[in-house]
C-alpha positions in Angstrom: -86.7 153.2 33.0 -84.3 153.4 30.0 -81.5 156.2 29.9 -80.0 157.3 27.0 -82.3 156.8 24.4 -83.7 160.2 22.6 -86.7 159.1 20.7 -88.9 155.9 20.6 -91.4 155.1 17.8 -94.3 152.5 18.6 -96.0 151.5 15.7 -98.6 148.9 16.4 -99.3 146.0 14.2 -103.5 145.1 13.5 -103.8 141.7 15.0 -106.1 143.0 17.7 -107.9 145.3 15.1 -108.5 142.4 13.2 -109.7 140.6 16.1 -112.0 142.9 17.7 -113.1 144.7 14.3 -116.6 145.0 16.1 -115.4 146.1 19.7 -113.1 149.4 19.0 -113.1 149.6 22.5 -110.7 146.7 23.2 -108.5 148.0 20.7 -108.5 151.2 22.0 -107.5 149.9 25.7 -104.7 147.7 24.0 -103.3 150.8 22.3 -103.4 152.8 25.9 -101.6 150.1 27.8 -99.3 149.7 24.7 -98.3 153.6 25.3 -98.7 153.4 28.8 -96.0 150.7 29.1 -93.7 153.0 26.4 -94.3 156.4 28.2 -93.1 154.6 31.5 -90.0 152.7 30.4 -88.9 155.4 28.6 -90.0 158.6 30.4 -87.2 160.3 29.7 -87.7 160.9 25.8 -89.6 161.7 23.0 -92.5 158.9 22.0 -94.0 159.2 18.4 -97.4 157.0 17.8 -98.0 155.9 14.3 -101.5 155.4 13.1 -102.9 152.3 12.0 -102.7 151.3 8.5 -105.9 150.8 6.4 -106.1 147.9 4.3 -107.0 148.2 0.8 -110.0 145.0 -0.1 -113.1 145.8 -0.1 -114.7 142.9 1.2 -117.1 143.7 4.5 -114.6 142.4 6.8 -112.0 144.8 5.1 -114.7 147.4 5.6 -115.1 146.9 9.2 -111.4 146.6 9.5 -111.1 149.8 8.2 -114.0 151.7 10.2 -112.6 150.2 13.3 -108.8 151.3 12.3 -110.5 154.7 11.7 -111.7 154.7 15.1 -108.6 153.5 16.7 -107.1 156.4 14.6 -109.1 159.4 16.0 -108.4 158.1 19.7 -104.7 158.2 18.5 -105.1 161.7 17.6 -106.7 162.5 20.1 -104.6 160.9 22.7 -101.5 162.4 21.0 -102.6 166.1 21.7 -103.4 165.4 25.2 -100.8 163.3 26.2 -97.9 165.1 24.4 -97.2 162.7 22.1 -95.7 163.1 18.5 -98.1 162.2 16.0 -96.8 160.0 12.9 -100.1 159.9 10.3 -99.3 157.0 8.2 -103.4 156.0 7.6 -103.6 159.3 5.6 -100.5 158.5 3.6 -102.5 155.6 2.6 -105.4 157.7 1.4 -105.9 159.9 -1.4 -109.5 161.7 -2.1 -111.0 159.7 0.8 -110.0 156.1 -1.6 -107.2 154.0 -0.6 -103.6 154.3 -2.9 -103.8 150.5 -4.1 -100.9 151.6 -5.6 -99.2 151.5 -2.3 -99.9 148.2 -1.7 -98.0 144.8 -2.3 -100.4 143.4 -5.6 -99.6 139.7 -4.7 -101.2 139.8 -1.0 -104.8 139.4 -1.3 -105.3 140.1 2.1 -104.9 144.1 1.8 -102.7 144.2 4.5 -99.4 143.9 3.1 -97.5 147.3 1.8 -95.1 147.6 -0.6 -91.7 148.9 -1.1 -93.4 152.5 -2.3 -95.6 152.3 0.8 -92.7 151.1 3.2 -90.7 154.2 1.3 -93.6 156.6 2.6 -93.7 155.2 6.5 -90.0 155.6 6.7 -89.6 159.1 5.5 -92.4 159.5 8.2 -90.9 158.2 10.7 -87.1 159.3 9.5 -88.6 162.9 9.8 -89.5 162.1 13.4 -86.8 160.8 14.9 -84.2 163.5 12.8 -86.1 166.6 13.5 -83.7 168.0 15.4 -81.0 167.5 12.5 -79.9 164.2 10.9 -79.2 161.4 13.7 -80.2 158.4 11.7 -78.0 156.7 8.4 -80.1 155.2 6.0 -79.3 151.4 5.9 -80.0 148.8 3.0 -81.4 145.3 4.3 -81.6 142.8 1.8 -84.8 142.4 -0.1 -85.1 138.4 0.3 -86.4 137.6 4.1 -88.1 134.5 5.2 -91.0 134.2 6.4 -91.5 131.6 9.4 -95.1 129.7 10.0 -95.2 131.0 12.9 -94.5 134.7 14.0 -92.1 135.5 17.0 -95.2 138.3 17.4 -96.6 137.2 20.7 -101.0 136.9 20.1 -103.3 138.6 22.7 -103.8 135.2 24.7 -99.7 135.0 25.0 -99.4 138.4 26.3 -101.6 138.8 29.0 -100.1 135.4 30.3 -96.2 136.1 29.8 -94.6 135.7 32.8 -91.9 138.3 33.7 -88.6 137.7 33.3 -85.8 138.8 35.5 -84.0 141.4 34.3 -86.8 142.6 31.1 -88.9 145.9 31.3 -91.6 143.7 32.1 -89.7 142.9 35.6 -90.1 146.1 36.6 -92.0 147.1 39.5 -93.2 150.4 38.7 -94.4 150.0 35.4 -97.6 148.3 34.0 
């Protein structure tokens, strides 16, 4: 268990929506061990859950991609009223008369996965909100614009996860938690 820290955020990335696009299911048993492991480590505070992002193509994998995201969403919503957990809507921020803001969106990344700077903008003051709502906590800081981009992510995939071993010392180590 961590001490000390008021409010956590998890906002989960859509590798294993992508992946499972067909089987909601899996993601939705990813997102509960995902909060499972948060609510334990850091039982002492506040957790806010971000929804999943939509993406904005419209090509049938984008489609099922977004029906499954939707899915994942309502358990989110769900799960957030019965475990006590702060909701943090960013899909609907994404969404405006039931079509997605393209306009939110980076124009170069034909993926429709990729926000931009408007769209990161929106998450933040979501999120901001959150974790100030008991009166300013946070400063805002600039980061520079230019990042790189490695080939390959420091994002563990499914397969690495479920095979990490523990290491001494890490939340993972920790007997009483998942």
């Amino acid at each position: 268990m961590v001490i000390g820290i008021e409010r956590v955020v998890i906002c989960l990335g859509t590798n294993d929506v992508s992946r499972f696009k067909y089987e909601h299911n899996i993601v939705i048993h990813s997102i509960t061990q995902a909060v499972t492991k948060v609510k334990c480590h850091y039982s002492n505070s506040e957790i806010g859950l971000c929804t999943i992002l939509p993406r904005k193509e419209k090509s049938p994998n984008v489609a099922k991609f977004n029906i499954t995201a939707e899915n994942a969403n309502i358990f989110v919503r769900h799960m957030c009223e019965m475990e006590k957990i702060e909701l943090i809507d960013c899909f609907d921020i994404f969404y405006k008369n039931s079509t997605i803001l393209k306009s939110l969106f980076d124009g170069n990344d034909s993926s429709g996965l990729h926000i931009n700077v408007d769209g990161c903008e929106k998450m933040k003051d979501l999120i901001v909100s959150f974790l100030n709502k008991d009166g300013p906590k946070l400063t805002d800081f600039k980061t520079p614009n230019k990042r790189t981009v490695s080939v390959r992510s420091g994002t563990p995939n499914s397969a690495e996860r479920y095979t990490k071993q523990s290491k001494h010392g890490s939340p993972e180590a920790d007997s009483e938690c998942p």
